[in-house]
GUTORDREN-50214 format. One record per residue (C-alpha): residue number from 1; residue in three letters; x, y, z. Coordinates in steps of 0.25 Angstrom, whole numbers. Layout:
<rec num="NUM" residu="ALA" x="X" y="Y" z="Z"/>
...
This chain:
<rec num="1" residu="UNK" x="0" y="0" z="0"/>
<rec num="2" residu="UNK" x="5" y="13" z="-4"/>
<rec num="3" residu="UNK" x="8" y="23" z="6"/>
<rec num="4" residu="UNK" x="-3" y="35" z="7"/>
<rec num="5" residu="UNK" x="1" y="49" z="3"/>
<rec num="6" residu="UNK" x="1" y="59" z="16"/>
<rec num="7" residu="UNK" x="-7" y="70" z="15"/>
<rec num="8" residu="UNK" x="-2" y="85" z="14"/>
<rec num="9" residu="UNK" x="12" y="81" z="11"/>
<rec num="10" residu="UNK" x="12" y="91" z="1"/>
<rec num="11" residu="UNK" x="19" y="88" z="-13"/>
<rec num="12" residu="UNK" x="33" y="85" z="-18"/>
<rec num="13" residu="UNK" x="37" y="96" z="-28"/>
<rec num="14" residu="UNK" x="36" y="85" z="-38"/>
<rec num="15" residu="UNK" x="22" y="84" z="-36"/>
<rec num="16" residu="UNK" x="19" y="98" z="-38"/>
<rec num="17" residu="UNK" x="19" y="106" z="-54"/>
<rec num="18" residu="UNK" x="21" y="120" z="-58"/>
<rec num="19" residu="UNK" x="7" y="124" z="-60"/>
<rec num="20" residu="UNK" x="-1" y="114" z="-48"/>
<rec num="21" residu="UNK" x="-11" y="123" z="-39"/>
<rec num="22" residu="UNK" x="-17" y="118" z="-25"/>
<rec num="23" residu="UNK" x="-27" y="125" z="-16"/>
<rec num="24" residu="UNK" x="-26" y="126" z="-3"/>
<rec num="25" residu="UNK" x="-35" y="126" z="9"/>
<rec num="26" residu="UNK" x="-42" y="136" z="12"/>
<rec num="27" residu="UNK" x="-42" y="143" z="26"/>
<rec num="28" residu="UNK" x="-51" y="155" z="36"/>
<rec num="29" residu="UNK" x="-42" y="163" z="41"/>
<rec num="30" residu="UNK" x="-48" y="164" z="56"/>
<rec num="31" residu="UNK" x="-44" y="175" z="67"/>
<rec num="32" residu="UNK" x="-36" y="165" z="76"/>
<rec num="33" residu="UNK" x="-26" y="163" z="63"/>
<rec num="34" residu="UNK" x="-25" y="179" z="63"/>
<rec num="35" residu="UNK" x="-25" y="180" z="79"/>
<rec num="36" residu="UNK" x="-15" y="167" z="78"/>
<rec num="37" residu="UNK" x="-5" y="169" z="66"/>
<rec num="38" residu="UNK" x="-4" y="186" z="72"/>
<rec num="39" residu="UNK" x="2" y="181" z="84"/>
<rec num="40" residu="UNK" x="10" y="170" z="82"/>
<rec num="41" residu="UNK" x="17" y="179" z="71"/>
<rec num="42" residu="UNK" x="16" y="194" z="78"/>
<rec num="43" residu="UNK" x="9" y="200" z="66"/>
<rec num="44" residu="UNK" x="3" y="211" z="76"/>
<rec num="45" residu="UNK" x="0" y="221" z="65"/>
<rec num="46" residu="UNK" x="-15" y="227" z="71"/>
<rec num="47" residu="UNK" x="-21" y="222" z="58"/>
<rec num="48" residu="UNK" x="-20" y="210" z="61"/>
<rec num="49" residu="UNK" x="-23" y="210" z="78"/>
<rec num="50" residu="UNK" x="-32" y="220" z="80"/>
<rec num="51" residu="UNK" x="-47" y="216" z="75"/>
<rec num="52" residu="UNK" x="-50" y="232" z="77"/>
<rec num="53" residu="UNK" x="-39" y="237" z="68"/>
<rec num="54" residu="UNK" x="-45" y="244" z="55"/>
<rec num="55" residu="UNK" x="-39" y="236" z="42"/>
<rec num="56" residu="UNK" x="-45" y="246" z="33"/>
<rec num="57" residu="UNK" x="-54" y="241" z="21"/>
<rec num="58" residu="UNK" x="-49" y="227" z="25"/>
<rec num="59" residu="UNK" x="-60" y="218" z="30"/>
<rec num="60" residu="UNK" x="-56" y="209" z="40"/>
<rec num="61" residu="UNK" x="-47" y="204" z="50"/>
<rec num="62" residu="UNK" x="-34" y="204" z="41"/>
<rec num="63" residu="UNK" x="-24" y="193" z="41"/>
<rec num="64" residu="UNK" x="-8" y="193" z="39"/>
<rec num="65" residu="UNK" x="-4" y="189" z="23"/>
<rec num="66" residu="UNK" x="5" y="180" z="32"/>
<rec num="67" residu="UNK" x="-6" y="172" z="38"/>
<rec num="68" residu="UNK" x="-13" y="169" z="27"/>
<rec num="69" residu="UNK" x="0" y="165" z="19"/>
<rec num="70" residu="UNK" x="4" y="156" z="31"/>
<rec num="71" residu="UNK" x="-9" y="149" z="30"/>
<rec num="72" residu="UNK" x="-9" y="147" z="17"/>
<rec num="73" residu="UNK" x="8" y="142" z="17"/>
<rec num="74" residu="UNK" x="0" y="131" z="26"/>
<rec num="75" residu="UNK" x="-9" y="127" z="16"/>
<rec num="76" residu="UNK" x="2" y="125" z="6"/>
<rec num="77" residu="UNK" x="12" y="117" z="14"/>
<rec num="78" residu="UNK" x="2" y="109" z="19"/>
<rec num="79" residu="UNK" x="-4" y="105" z="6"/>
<rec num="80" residu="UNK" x="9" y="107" z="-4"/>
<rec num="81" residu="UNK" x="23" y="106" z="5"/>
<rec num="82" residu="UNK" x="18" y="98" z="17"/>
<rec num="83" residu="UNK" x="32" y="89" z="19"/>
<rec num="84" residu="UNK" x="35" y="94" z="5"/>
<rec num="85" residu="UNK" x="39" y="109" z="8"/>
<rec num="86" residu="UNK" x="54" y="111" z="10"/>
<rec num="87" residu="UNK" x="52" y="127" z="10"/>
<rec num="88" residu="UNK" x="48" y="139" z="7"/>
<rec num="89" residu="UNK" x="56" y="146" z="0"/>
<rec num="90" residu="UNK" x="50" y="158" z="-3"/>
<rec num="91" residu="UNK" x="36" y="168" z="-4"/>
<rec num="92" residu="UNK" x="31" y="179" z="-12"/>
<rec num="93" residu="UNK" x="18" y="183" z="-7"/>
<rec num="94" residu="UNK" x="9" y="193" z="-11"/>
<rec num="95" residu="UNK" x="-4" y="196" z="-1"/>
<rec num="96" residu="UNK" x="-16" y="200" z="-10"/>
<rec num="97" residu="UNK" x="-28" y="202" z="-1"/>
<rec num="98" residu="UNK" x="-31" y="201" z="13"/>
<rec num="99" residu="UNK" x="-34" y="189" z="21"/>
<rec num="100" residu="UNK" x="-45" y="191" z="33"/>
<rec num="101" residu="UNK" x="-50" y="182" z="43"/>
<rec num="102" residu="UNK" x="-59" y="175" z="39"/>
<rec num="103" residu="UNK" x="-54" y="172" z="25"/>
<rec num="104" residu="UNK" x="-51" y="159" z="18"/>
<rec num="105" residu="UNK" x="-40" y="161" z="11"/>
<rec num="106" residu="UNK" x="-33" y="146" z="2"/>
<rec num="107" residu="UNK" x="-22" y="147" z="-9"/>
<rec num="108" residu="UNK" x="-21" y="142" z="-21"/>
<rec num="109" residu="UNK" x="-7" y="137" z="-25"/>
<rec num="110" residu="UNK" x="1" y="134" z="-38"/>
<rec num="111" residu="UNK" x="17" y="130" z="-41"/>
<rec num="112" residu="UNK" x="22" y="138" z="-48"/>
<rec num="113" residu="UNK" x="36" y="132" z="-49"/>
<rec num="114" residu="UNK" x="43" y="121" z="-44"/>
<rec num="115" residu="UNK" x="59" y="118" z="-45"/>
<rec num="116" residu="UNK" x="65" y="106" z="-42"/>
<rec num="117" residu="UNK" x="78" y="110" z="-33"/>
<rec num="118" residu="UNK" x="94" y="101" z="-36"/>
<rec num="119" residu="UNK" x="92" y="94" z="-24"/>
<rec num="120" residu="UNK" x="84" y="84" z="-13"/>
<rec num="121" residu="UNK" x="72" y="84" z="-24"/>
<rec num="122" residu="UNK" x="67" y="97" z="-19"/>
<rec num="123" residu="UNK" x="58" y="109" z="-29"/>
<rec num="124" residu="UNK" x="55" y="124" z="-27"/>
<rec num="125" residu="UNK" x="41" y="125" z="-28"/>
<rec num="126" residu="UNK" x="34" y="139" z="-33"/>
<rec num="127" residu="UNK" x="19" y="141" z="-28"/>
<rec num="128" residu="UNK" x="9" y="153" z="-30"/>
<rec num="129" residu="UNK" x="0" y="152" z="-18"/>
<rec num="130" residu="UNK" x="-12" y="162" z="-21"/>
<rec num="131" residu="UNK" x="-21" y="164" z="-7"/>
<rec num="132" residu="UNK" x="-35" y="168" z="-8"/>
<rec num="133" residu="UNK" x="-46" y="170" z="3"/>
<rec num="134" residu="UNK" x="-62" y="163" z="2"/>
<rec num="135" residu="UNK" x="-65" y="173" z="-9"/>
<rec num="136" residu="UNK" x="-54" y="170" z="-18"/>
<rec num="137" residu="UNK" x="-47" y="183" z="-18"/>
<rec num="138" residu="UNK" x="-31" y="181" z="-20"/>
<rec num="139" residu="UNK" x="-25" y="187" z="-4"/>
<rec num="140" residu="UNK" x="-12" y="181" z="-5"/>
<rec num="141" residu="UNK" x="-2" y="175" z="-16"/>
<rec num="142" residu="UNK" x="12" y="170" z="-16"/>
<rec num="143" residu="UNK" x="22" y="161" z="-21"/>
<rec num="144" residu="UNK" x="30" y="152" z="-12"/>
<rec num="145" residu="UNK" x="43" y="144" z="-16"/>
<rec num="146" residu="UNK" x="45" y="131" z="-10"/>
<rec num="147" residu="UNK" x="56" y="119" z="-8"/>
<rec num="148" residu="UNK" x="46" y="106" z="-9"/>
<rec num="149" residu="UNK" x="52" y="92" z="-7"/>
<rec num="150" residu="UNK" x="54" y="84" z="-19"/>
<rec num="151" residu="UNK" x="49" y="67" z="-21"/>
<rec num="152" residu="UNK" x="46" y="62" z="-6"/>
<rec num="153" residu="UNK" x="54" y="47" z="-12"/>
């Protein structure tokens, strides 16, 4: 009997093509994330702390770019780099909208290169990860560069 495959090992970069898209999950950005990811990183701008401060034309209780980012990072290495990600390398990021609480925000992502590295069967792998709230509406976009593992044999 053949062994079964575990689930969320993510892929070998042999396993992935120029071009491959994947959704994630999707995710409510609740209160306690804010109240939680404020303190254990000392963002204490009032924006973010003070539920009486004015945001201007903004509705909302706004979050940090970083939190959603983070969130979504999680989603990506859980279902692409899980035991296959060797690191990351490197992030350009653009934030395009704000994220409330409230919002569900998921990504959409898509490889955009991959290159084989001269040793221990190892790639570069390129991805465009476009984040988008409930409504659609693009808030964040970025490429990461990651080292991913070669053939597990």
């Amino acid at each position: 009997m053949s062994q079964a495959k575990l689930l969320g090992q993510g892929y070998i970069w042999q396993e992935l093509s120029v071009g491959d898209r994947f959704q994630t999950f999707r995710r409510t950005i609740t209160e306690t994330d804010l109240v939680n990811f404020v303190s254990v990183t000392g963002m204490l701008e009032a924006i973010f702390i003070d539920k009486t401060f004015s945001h201007g034309a903004m509705k909302g209780r706004p979050v940090p770019g970083a939190l959603t980012y983070t969130i979504i990072e999680g989603f990506v290495l859980q279902g692409m780099a899980q035991n296959t990600g060797l690191a990351l390398l490197e992030v350009h990021q653009k934030i395009l909208a704000p994220v409330v609480t409230g919002d569900t925000i998921w990504a959409e992502v898509e490889i955009t290169a991959i290159r084989p590295t001269s040793k221990n069967n190892r790639a570069i792998v390129t991805s465009r990860i476009d984040v988008k709230n409930q409504d659609n509406v693009d808030v964040m976009t970025y490429t990461a560069v990651r080292m991913l593992a070669g053939d597990r044999h």
